[in-house]
C-alpha positions in Angstrom: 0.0 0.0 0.0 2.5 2.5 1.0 4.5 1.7 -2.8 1.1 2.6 -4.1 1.5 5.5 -2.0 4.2 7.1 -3.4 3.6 6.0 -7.0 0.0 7.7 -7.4 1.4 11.1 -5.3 4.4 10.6 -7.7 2.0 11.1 -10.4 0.4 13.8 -9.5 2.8 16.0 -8.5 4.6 15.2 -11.6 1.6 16.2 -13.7 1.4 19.6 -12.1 4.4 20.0 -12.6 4.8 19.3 -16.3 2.0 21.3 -17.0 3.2 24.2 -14.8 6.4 23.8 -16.9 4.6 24.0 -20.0 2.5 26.9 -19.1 5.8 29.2 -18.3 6.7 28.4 -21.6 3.9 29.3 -23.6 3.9 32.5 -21.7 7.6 33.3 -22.5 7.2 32.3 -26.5 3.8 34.5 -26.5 5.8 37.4 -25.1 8.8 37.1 -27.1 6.2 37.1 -30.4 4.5 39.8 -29.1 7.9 41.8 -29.1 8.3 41.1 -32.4 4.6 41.9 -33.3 3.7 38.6 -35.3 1.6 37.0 -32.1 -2.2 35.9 -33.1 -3.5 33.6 -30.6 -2.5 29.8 -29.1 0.6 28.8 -29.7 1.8 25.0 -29.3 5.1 25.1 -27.7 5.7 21.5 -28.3 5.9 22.4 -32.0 8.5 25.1 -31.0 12.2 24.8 -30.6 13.4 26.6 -27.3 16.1 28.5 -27.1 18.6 27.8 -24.1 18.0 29.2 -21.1 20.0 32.2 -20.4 22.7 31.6 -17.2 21.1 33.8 -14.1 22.7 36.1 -12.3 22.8 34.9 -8.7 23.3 37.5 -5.9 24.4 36.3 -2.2 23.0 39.5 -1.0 20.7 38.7 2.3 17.5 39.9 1.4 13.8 38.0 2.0 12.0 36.0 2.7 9.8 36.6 -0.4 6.9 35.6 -0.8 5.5 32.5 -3.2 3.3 30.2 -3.1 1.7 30.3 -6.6 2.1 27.5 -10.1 4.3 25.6 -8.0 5.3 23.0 -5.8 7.1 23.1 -1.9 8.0 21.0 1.0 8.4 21.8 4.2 10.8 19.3 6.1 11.2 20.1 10.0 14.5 20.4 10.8 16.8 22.8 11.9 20.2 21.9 10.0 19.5 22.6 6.5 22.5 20.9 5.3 20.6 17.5 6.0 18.1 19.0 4.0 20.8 19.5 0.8 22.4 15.7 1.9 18.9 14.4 1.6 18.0 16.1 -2.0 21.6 14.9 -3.6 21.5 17.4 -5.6 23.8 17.5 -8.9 24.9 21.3 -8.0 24.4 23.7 -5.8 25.3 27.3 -4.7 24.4 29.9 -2.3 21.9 32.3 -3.4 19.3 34.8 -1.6 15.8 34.6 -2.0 15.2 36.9 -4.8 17.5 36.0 -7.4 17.3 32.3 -6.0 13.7 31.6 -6.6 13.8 33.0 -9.5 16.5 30.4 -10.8 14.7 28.2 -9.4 11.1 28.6 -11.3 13.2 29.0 -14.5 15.3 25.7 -14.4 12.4 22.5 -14.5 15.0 20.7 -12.1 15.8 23.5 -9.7 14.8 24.1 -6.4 15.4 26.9 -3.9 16.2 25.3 -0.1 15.8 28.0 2.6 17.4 28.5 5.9 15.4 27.5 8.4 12.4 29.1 9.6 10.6 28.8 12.4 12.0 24.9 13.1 11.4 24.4 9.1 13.3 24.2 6.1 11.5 25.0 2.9 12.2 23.5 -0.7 10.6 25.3 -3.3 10.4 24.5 -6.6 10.8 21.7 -8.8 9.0 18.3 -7.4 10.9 16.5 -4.6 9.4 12.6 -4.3 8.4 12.2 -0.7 10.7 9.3 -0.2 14.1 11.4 -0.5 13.3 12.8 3.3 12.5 8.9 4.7 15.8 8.6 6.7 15.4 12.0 8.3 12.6 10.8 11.0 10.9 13.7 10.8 7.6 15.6 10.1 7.7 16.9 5.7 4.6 18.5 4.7 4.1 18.7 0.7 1.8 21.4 -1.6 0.9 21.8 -5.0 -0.9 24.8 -6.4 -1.8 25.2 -9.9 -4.8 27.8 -10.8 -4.6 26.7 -14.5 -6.2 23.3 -13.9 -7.6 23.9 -10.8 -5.1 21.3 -9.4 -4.4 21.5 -5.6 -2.6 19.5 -2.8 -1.7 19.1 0.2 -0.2 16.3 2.3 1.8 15.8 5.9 3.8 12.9 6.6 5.2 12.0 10.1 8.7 9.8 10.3 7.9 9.0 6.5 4.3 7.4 7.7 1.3 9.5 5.8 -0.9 11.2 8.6 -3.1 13.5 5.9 -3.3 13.6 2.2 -5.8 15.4 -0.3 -5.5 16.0 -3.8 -7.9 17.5 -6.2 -8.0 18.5 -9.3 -11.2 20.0 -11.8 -9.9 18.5 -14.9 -10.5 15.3 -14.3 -13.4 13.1 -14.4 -12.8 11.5 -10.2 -12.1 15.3 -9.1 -10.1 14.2 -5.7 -7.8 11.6 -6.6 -6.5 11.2 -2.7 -8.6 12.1 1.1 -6.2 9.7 3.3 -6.5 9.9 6.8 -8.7 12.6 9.0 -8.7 15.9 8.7 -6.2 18.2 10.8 -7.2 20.7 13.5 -6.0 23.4 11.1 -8.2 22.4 8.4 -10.9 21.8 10.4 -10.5 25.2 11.6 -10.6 26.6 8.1 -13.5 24.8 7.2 -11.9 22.4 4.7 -14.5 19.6 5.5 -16.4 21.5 2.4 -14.2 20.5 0.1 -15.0 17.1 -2.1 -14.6 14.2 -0.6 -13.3 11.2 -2.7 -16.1 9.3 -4.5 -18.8 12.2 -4.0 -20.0 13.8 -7.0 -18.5 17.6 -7.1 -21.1 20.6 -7.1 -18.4 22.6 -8.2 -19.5 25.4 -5.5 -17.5 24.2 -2.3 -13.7 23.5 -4.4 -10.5 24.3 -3.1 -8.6 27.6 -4.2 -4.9 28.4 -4.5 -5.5 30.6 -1.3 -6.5 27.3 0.6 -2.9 25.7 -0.5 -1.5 28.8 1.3 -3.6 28.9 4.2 -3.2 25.5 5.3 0.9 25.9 4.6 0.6 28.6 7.5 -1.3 26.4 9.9 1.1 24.3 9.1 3.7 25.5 9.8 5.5 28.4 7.5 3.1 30.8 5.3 4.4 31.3 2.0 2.7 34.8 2.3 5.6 35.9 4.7 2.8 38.5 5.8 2.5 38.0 9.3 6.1 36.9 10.8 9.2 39.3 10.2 12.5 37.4 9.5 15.7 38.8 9.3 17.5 38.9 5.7 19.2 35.5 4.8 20.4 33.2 1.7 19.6 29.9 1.0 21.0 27.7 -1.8 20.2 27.3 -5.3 19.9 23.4 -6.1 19.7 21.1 -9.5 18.3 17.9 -8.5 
């Protein structure tokens, strides 16, 4: 059951991400046509040949945290070394990078990922998707989200010494609209009123759906909101990785 587990969130996640990846590009081609003024509607950017990605400045400047949240994919691993973190990911490079320039690597390269310092007993790794089994030997509590507006694709899930304590995913597109509700609802998302949402096997009104802000509000019950609006931290760097 567990292999099942990991396979069907592997899935998922992977989905999001590939069609978050494709939706960056089509917006970068559509505003590189527009420049040159030939740009007249859809264009298939699987018929297109991409250009390389220009190299990306990297500052080391503290600065942050900034705020994100939005087409894209995070975990939250609780620990206090991030270095473990970095050990865990393997990661084929990696360098030192503050928030600003770093995220921004890190939602241009499909295999990048930005890995904070730690906040508030948490270390954040935003980005590309991270399969839930590269944290196992850490022993510790990794909470994973996916938010993707375009599809209406949202997720959420905590994990607890690698064992899977709450897990929903849900997305409009599909035909079975929430593909996972494992284990009871949370406190927190009792207390946001997420027993609205779908439930697995339930036909879906389409009136009580999860939102992008839901993704971020149940981050920062969580644990760390992506928002950064209500907690002041001082400036910092993290580390731009390729995984």
């Amino acid at each position: 059951m567990r292999i099942l587990f990991f396979v069907a969130l592997g899935w998922l996640l992977s989905k999001l991400w590939q069609r978050l990846q494709a939706w960056r590009d089509h917006r970068k081609l559509v505003g590189q046509l527009k420049e040159l003024g030939v740009y007249g509607g859809t264009v298939d950017t699987g018929k297109v040949r991409k250009k390389p990605a220009e190299p990306k400045e990297i500052s080391t400047e503290p600065d942050g945290p900034v705020p994100f949240g939005y087409k894209t994919c995070w975990t939250a691993v609780r620990c206090e070394d991030p270095e473990r973190v970095i050990a865990a990911l393997k990661p084929r490079s990696r360098q030192a990078a503050n928030w600003s320039t770093g995220l921004a690597a890190a939602y241009a390269e499909p295999s990048g990922v930005f890995v904070s310092p730690c906040l508030d007993g948490f270390v954040l790794v935003i980005g590309a998707y991270v399969p839930p089994e590269t944290w196992e030997d850490l022993h510790t509590q990794v909470q994973m989200f996916c938010n993707y507006r375009l599809s209406d694709s949202y997720g959420w899930m905590k994990q607890m010494n690698g064992e899977t304590v709450r897990k929903y995913a849900y997305e409009a597109e599909e035909e079975d609209t929430v593909f996972a509700d494992i284990g009871p609802l949370t406190p927190e998302e009792l207390a946001l009123g997420f027993d609205r949402f779908p439930k697995a096997g339930q036909a879906d009104d389409g009136e009580n759906d999860p939102c992008e802000e839901d993704v971020l509000n149940i981050a920062a019950a969580w644990g760390v909101s992506p928002r950064f609006e209500k907690t002041t931290y001082p400036p910092s760097t993290g580390w731009l990785c390729t995984v």
